[in-house]
TORLUMMI-650655 format. One record per residue (C-alpha): x, y, z; residue in one letter. Coordinates in steps of 0.02 Angstrom, whole numbers, plus 32768, in hexadecimal, padded with zeros to 4 digits. Example, Ala and Ser with C-alpha at 12.3 -4.5 7.8 and 13.67 -1.06 7.14 Angstrom:
<atoms>
   east   north     up   rest
   8267    7F1F   8186      A
   82AC    7FCB   8165      S
</atoms>
This chain:
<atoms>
   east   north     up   rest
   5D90    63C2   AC9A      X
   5D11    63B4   AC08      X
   5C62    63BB   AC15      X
   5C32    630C   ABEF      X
   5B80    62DF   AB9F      X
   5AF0    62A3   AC1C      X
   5AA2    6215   ABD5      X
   59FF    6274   AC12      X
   5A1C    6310   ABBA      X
   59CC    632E   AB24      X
   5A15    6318   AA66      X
   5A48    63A8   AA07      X
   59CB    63D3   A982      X
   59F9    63DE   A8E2      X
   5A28    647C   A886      X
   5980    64BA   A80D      X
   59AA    646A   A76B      X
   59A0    6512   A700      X
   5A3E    6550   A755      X
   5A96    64BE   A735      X
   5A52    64AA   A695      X
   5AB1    6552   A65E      X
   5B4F    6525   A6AB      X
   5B60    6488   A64A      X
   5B35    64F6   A5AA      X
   5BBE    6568   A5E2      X
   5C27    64CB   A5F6      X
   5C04    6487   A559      X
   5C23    653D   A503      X
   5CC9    6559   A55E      X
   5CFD    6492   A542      X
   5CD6    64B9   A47B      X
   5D3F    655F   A478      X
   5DCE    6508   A4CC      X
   5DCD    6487   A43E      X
   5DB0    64E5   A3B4      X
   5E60    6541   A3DF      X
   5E9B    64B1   A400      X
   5E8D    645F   A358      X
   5ECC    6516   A311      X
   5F68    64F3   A361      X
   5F9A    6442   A321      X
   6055    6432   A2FE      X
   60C8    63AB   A2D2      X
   6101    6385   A384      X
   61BE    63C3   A366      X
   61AC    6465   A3C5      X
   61A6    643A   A47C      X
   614C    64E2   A4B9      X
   60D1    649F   A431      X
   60C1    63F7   A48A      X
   60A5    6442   A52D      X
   6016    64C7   A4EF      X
   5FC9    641B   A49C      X
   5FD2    63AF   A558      X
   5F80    644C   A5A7      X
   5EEF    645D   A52F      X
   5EDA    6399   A537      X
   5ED7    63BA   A608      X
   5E72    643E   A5F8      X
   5E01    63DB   A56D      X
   5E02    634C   A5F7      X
   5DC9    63B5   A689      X
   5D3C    6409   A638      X
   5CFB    635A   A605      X
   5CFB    633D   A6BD      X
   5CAB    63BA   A6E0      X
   5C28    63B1   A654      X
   5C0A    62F1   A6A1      X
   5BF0    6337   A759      X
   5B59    63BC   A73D      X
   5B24    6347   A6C0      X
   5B13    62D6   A770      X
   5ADB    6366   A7CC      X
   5A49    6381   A766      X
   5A00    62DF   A756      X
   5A29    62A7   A80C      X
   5A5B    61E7   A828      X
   5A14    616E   A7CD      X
   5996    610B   A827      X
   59B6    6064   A85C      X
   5964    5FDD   A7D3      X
   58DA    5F5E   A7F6      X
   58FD    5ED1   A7ED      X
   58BF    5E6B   A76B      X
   58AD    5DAF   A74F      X
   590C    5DB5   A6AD      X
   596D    5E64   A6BC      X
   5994    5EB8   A60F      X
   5A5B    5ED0   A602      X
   5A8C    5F89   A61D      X
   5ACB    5FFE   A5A7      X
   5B6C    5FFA   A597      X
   5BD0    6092   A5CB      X
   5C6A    60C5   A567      X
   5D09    6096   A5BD      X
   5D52    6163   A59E      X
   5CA0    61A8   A5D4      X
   5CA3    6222   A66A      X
   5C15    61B5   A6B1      X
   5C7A    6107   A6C4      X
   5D09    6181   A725      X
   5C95    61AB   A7B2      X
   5C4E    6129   A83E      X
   5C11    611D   A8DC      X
   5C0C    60B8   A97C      X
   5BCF    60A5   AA2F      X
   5C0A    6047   AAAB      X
   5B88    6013   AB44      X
   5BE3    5FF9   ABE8      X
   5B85    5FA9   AC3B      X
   5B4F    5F37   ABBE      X
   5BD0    5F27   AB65      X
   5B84    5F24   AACE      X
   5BC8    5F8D   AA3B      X
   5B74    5FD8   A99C      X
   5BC3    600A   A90E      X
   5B8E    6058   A866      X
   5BA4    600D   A7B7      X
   5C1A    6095   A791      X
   5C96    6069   A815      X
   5C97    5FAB   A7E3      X
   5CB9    5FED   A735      X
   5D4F    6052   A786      X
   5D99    5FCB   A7EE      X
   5D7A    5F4C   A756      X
   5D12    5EF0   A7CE      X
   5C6B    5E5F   A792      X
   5BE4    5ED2   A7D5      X
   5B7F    5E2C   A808      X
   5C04    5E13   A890      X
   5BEB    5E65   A931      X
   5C31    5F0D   A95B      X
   5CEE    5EF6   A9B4      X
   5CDF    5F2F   AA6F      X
   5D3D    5FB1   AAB9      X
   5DBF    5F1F   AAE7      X
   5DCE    5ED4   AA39      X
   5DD4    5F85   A9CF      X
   5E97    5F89   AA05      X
   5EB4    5ECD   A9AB      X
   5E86    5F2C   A908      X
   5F2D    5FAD   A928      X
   5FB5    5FBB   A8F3      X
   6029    5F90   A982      X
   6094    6041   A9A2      X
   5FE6    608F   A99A      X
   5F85    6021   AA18      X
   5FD7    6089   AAAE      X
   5F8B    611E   AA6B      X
   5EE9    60E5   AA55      X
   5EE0    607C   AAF0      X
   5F1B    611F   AB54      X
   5E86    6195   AAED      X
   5DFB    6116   AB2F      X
   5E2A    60FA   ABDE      X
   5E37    61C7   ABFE      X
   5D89    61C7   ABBA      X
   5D52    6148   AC1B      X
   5D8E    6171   ACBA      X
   5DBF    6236   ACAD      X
   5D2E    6259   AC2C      X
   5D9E    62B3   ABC9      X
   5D66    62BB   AB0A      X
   5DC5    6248   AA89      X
   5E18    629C   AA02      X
   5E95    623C   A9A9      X
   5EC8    61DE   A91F      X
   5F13    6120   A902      X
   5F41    60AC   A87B      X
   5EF2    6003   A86E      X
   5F00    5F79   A7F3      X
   5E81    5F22   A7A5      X
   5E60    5E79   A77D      X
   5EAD    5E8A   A6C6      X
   5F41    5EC7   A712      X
   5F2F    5F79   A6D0      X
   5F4A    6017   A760      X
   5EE5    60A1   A781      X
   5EE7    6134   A7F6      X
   5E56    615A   A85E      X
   5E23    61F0   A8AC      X
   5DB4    61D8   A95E      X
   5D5B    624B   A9A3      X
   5CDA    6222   AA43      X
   5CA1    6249   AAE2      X
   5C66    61D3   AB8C      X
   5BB9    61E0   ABB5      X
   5B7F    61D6   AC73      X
   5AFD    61A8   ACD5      X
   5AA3    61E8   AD54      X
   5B15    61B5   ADDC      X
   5BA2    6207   AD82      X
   5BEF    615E   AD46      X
   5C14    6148   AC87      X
   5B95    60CB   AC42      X
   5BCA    60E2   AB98      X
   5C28    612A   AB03      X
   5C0F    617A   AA6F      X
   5C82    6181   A9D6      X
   5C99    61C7   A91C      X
   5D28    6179   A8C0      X
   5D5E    61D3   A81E      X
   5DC9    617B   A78C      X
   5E4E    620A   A780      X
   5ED8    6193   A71A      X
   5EAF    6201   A675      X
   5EBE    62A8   A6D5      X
   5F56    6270   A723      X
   5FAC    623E   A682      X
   5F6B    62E2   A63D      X
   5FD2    6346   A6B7      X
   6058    62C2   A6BA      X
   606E    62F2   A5F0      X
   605E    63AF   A628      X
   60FC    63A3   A69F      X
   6151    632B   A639      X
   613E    63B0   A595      X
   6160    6447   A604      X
   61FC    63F2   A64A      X
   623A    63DE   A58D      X
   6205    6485   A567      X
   6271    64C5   A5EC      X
   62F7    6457   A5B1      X
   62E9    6499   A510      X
   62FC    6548   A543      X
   6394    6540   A5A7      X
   63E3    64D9   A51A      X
   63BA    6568   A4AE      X
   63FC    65F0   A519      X
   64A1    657D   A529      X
   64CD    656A   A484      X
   647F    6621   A457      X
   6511    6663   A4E8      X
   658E    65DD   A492      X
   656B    660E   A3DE      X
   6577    66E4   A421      X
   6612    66B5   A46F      X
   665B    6665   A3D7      X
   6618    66EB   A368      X
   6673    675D   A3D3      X
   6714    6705   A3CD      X
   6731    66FD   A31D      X
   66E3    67A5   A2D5      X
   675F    682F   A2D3      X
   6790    6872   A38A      X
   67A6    692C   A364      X
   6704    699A   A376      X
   66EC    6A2F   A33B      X
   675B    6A94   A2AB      X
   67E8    6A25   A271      X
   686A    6A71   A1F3      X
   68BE    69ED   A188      X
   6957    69F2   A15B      X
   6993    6A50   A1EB      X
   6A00    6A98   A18B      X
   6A1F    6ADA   A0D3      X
   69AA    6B2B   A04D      X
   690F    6AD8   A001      X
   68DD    6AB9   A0BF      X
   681B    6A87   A101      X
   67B3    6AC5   A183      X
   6747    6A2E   A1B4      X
   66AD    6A1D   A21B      X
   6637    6972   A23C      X
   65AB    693C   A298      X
   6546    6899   A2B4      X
   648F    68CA   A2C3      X
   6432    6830   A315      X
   638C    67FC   A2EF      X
   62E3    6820   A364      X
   62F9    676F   A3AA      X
   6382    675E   A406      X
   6398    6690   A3FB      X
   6394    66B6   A331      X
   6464    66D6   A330      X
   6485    66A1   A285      X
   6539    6682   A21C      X
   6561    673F   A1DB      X
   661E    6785   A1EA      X
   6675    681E   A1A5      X
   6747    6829   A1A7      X
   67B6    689A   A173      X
   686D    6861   A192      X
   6905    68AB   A14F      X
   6966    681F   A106      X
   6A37    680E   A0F0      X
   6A5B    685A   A05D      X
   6A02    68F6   A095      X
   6967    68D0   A030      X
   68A9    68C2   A097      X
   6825    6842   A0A0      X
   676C    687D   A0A1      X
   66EF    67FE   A0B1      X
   6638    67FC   A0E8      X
   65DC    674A   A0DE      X
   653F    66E8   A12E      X
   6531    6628   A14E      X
   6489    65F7   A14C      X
   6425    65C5   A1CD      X
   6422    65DF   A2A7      X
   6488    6596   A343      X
   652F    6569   A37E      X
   654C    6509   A2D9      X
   6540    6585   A267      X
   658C    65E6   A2CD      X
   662A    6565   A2DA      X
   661F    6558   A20C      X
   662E    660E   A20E      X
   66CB    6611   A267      X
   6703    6599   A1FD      X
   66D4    65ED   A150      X
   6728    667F   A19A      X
   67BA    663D   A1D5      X
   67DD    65EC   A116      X
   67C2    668E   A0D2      X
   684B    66EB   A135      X
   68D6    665A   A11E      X
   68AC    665A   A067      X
   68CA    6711   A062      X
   6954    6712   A0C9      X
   6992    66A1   A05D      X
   6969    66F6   9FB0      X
   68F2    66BE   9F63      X
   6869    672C   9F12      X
   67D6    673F   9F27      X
   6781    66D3   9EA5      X
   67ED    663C   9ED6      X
   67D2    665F   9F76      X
   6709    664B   9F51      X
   672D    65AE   9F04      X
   678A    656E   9F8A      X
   670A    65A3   9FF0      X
   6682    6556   9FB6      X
   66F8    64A6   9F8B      X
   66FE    64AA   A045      X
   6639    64D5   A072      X
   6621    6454   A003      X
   667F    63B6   A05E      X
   6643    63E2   A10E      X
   65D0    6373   A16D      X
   6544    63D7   A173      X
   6524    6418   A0C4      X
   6502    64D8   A0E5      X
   64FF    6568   A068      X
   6534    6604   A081      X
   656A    66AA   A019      X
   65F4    6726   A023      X
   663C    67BC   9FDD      X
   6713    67CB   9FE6      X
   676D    6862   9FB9      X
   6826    686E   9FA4      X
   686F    6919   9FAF      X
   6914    6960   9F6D      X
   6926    6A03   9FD4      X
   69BA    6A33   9F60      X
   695C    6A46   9EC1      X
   68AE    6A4B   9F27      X
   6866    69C0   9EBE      X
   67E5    692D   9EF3      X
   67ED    6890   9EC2      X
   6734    682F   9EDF      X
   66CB    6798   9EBF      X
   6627    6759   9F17      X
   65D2    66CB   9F3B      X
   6513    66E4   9F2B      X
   6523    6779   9F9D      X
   64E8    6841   9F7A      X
   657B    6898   9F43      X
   65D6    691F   9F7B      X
   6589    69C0   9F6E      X
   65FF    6A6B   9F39      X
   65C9    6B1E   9F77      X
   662E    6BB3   9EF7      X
   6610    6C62   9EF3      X
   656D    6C40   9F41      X
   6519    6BC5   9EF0      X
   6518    6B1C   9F0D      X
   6515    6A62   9E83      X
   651B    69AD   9EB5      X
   65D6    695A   9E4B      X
   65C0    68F3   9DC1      X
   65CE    684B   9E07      X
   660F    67A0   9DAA      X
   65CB    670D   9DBC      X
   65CB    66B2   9E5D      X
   6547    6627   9E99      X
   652F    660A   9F58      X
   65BD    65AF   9FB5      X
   658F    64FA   9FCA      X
   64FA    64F8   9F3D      X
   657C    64B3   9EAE      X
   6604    644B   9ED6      X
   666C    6483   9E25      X
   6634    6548   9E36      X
   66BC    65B6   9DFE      X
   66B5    6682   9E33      X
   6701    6701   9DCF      X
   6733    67A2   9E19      X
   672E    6851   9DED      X
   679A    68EC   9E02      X
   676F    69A5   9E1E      X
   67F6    6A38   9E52      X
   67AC    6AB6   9ED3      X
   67D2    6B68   9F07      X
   6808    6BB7   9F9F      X
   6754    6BD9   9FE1      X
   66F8    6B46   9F9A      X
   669D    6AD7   A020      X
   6666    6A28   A00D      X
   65E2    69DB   A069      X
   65DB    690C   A086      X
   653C    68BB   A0D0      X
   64F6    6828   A0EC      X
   6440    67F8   A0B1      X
   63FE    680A   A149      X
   63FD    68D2   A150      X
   637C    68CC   A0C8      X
   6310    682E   A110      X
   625A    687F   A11D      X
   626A    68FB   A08C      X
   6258    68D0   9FDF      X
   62F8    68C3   9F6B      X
   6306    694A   9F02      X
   629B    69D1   9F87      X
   632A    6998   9FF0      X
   63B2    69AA   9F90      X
   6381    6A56   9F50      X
   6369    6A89   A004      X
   642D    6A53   A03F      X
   6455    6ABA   9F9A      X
   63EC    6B40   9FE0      X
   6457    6B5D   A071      X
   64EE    6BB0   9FFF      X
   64D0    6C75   A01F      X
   64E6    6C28   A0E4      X
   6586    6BCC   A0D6      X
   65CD    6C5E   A06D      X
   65BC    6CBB   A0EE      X
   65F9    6C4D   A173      X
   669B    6C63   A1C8      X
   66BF    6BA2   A1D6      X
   66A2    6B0B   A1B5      X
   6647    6AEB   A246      X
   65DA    6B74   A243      X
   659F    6B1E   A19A      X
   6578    6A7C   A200      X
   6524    6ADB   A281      X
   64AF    6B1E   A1EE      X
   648D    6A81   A1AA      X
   645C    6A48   A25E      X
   63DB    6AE1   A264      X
   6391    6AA9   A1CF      X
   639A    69D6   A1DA      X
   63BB    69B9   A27B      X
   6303    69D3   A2C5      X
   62A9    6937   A338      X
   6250    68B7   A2DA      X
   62F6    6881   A26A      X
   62C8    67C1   A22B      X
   6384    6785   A22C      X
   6425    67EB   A278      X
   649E    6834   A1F1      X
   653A    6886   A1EC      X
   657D    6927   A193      X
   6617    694D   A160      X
   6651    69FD   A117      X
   66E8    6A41   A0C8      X
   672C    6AE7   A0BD      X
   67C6    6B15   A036      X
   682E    6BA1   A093      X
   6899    6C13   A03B      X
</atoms>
């Protein structure tokens, strides 16, 4: 059982004043920090890990005020009991948010019956402070009534098993408004053991308590958030995966005949994970023996771009199986970018290749073109005009045409392998990497060289490569 307090045993004395003096300056120091990264962090309330880090900082904020008001109390020791005169001056008002006006106290006398409260705890309970103090039977009427048990079961274990109170309940006050209360006492006995009376502080926690009610509730969302993130990053992975090309690897198109391709890809994904953006690569051979190379990148991040992505690419390859070249294809393209829902931009680079005369037909749409790698050396094609998909609804593409050699390798990217190197530096360093490919077996040791060089950790957006090797 607790030790109860004698009513014959001396009072505590105070801490010394200079130690408390520095741990309210330490307070104060550590409450100023707290803000000051506080206001460094202010956002516009759409990110919900944002919103939580702001409820903590507000708790925290609200806790060290609370604490700041309790040394503050500690130091100057209660405030003594007025005289009273025959025309009393009206207090000073305290400030409804103070820490002061959150913070009463009250004693019960048993055997008088006789209560005393402070002029905090009638601010507290709402209460006229020239009213008398509600007795031990009458605190219950202020209640609300699915607390009253609670409270009714805290006192009578102090009063009869002198077991501390340490609790909290919600009462209402006379304008109707709740607020929670936090009780804390102990019985105090006489010399015959009895309980002659009890003592009680009351705290106003109702701001604390909505302070960690907006933590959980922000933390809650937060987790929310996540898991709808890591749902539609799995749903938009999947769907990536369904409609990009299933071979991996060396691919030779056409199986069969001269003018044939070694091909190699790869998707490099960005240092964020969640960040799975809209880029494909395809190479398909069509029906009248012909091939479709494509590379392309829908703006933007999620299962929606990834879903417009499988649509763009899915266009492109019944347009092709269907004929048309390349520029019109563009066109079509973008006719159709531009009458979706969402309004979304995108670029893209398509070849068409005639393995029989080894000639490539291409246009682009806002998009780095194709680079070629001959005896050695490597140049970016002369590209013709071609605006982003969806950024003008009339755009027309032209298209170009270049005949390779057995030998010759193309490479295809998206421009995401050169995010976080400047253009040109960039470009010169893909063009670089021709001694290497000439002296790569395959295509795919080519890809495996531009992985060396691009592929490193810290990538701002995922991109995919897509080389092409002329056989003899």
């Amino acid at each position: 059982m607790p030790s109860p307090v004698s009513a014959d045993r001396p009072a505590a004395q105070p801490p010394g004043r200079g130690s408390v003096e520095a741990l309210i300056t330490q307070a104060r120091r550590l409450k100023g920090d707290v803000d000051a990264v506080r206001r460094d962090t202010r956002s516009d309330g759409a990110d919900p890990e944002e919103r939580w880090q702001r409820a903590l900082y507000d708790l925290a904020l609200h806790q060290l005020d609370d604490l700041d008001a309790h040394l503050a109390q500690l130091r100057d020791g209660p405030q003594p009991a007025p005289a009273e005169p025959a025309a009393p001056p009206a207090p000073a008002a305290v400030p409804s948010g103070s820490l002061l006006s959150r913070v009463g106290s009250a004693e019960w006398d048993l055997l008088t019956d006789e209560a005393t409260w402070s002029g905090e705890l009638y601010r507290i309970l709402g209460l006229d402070p020239d009213r008398p103090a509600l007795t031990l039977d009458e605190l219950p009427s202020l209640v609300l009534d699915e607390d009253r048990p609670k409270l009714t079961a805290m006192v009578t274990d102090c009063l009869v098993d002198a077991k501390p109170i340490d609790g909290e309940f919600r009462v209402v006050r006379p304008d109707a408004s709740v607020r929670t209360v936090h009780m804390m006492g102990e019985p105090v006995l006489g010399a015959d053991g009895g309980t002659t009376s009890m003592w009680a502080v009351l705290r106003d926690v109702s701001e604390l308590r909505r302070s960690q009610r907006t933590v959980r509730e922000t933390r809650d969302s937060l987790h929310l958030h996540r898991r709808q993130q890591q749902t539609e990053h799995r749903i938009a992975v999947e769907l990536q995966e369904a409609v990009l090309p299933p071979w991996r690897g060396s691919l030779r198109l056409p199986r069969q005949g001269p003018g044939a391709l070694d091909l190699a890809a790869h998707r490099l994904p960005a240092a964020t994970p969640t960040l799975l953006g809209g880029d494909w690569y395809d190479a398909l051979e069509l029906t009248d023996g012909q091939m479709l190379l494509s590379v392309g990148d829908l703006t933007g991040q999620g299962v929606a771009v990834a879903s417009g992505m499988a649509t763009l690419l899915g266009a492109v390859r019944g347009m092709a199986m269907a004929g048309t070249e390349p520029g019109q294809l563009l066109t079509l393209l973008n006719r159709l970018l531009d009458t979706t829902v969402q309004p979304a931009l995108g670029s893209a680079v398509c070849c068409r290749y005639r393995p029989e005369t080894r000639t490539l037909v291409w246009a682009q749409a806002g998009h780095p073109a194709p680079l070629l790698y001959r005896d050695g050396t490597g140049r970016v094609l002369n590209a013709s005009d071609g605006v982003l998909l969806g950024a003008s609804s009339g755009a027309v593409y032209g298209q170009s045409v270049v005949t390779l050699r057995p030998g010759d390798l193309l490479l295809l990217h998206t421009d995401g392998l050169l995010s976080g190197h400047s253009g040109t530096a960039a470009v010169d360093r893909l063009l670089g990497l021709a001694p290497r490919f000439g002296a790569a077996r395959t295509a795919q040791d080519c890809v495996r060289t531009v992985v060396e060089e691009f592929g490193g950790a810290g990538r701002e957006d995922d991109a995919c490569v897509l080389v092409v090797k002329v056989t003899t």
